[in-house]
N, C-alpha and C positions, 0 to 999 in steps of 0.2 A: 740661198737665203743670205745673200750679201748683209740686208738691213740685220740683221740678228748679228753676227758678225762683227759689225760698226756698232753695234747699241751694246755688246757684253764691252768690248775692247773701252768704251767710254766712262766705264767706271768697272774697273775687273774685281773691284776688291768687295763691290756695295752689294752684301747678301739681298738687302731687301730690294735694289733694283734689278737684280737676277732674277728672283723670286714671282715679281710683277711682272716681268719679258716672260718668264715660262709660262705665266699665266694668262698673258694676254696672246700668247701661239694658243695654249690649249681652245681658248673660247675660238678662235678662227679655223681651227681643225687642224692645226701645225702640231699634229702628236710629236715625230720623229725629232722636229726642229726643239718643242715643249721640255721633251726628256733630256735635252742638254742640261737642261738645270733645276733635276731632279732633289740635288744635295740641297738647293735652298726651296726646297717644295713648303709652300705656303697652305694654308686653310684652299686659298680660293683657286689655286693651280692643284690641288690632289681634288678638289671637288669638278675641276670643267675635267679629271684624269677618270673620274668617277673611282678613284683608291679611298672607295669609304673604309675599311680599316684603318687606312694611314690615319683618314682625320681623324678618326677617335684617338689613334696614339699622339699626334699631335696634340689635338684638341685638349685632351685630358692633362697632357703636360703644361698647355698653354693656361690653363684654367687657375696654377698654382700662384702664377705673379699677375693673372685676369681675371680674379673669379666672379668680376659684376658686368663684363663685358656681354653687355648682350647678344652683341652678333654674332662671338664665338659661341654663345650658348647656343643661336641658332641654328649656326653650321655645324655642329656637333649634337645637336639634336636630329638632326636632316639625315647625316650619315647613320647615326643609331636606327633611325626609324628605316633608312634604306637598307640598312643589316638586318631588319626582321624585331629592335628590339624597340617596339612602340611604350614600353612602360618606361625604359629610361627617356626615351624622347622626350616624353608625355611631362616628366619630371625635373627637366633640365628646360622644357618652355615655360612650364609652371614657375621653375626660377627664375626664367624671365622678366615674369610678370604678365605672362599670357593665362587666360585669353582677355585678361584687362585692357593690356596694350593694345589690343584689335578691339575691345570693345571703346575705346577713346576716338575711331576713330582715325589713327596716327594716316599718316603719308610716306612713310618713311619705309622703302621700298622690301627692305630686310626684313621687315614687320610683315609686309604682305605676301611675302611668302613662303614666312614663318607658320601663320596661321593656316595656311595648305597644309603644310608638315602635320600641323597639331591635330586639323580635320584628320586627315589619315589617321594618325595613328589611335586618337579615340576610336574611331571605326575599327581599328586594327586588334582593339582589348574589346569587342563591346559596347563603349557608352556610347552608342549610337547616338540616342537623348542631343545631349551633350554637344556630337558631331555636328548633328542633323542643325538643331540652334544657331551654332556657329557658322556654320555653313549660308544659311537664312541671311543673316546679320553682315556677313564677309559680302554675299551678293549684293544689298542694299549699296554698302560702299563702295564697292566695284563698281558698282552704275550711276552712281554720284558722280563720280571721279572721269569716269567714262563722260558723262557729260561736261563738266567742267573741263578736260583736258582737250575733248575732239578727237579728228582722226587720229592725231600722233600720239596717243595714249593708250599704245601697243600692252604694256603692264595692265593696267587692270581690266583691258576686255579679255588676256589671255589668261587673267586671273578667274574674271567669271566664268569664263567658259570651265574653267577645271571645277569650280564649285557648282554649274548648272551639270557636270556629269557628275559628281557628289551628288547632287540632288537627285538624279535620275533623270533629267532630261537631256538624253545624247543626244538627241536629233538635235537640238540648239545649242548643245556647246560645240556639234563638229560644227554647223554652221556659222557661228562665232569665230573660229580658228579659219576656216576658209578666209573667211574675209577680212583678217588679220594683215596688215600690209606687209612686206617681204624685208627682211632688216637687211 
């Protein structure tokens, strides 16, 4: 991994450009090369690390000098609800401002798949209700969006497909994801 190499050496000192290099190995499946730079492990390198503990340790720390930052709220809901704890999740989108924000409408890609997280985890306590609604509502914009964007708008068809298996229709969300083009 020469290029890793040449990109730490280019700024040795810049935690957050470290931070981004491990992150952007993780997404490519560069564990080995990722874990060099563990010490500035960010939100979005412990999430492609899948260390959902880290991010709640992180996250919760981060929340002290961020506590209206959405996105941390929704990667820190993501990892609670992938730890089994859907009621903190559930409570830290609500601080979002979900399920508002998804009912607005937004584009805004952390939003949409925030709203995945939130489906879950109300299925996860119960308010099916709730789930099931949102779920409904999440699909409509998925297939707006899908329309409007064409084939390269890989996000929200891989987003309906996960809300058409919410719903119960597997047969069309796997065949949704088949024909998802290959990133």
């Amino acid at each position: 991994m020469q290029l890793v190499q040449d990109l730490a050496q280019l700024r040795p000192a810049d935690e957050e450009a470290a931070g981004q290099l491990g992150e952007l190995l993780a997404r490519i499946g560069e564990a080995g090369a990722a874990a060099r730079f563990a010490e500035q492990a960010g939100m979005g390198l412990l999430y492609w690390q899948r260390r959902y503990a880290d991010m709640i340790d992180l996250g919760e720390e981060l929340r002290f000098d961020q506590p209206d930052d959405e996105d941390l709220l929704f990667m820190l809901a993501f990892a609670y609800s992938a730890l089994g704890d859907d009621a903190e999740a559930i409570g830290l989108l609500e601080l979002a401002g979900m399920p508002g924000t998804v009912l607005s409408e937004s584009r805004r890609a952390s939003e949409m798949f925030a709203d995945l997280t939130l489906i879950s985890a109300l299925q996860a306590v119960g308010r099916n209700d709730e789930a099931l609604e949102l779920a409904r509502f999440s699909l409509q914009i998925s297939q707006r969006l899908m329309a409007t964007e064409g084939h390269s708008g890989w996000a929200p068809a891989w987003k309906a497909a996960c809300v058409k298996a919410v719903l119960g229709d597997d047969a069309a969300a796997l065949l949704m994801l088949e024909s998802l083009p290959t990133l």
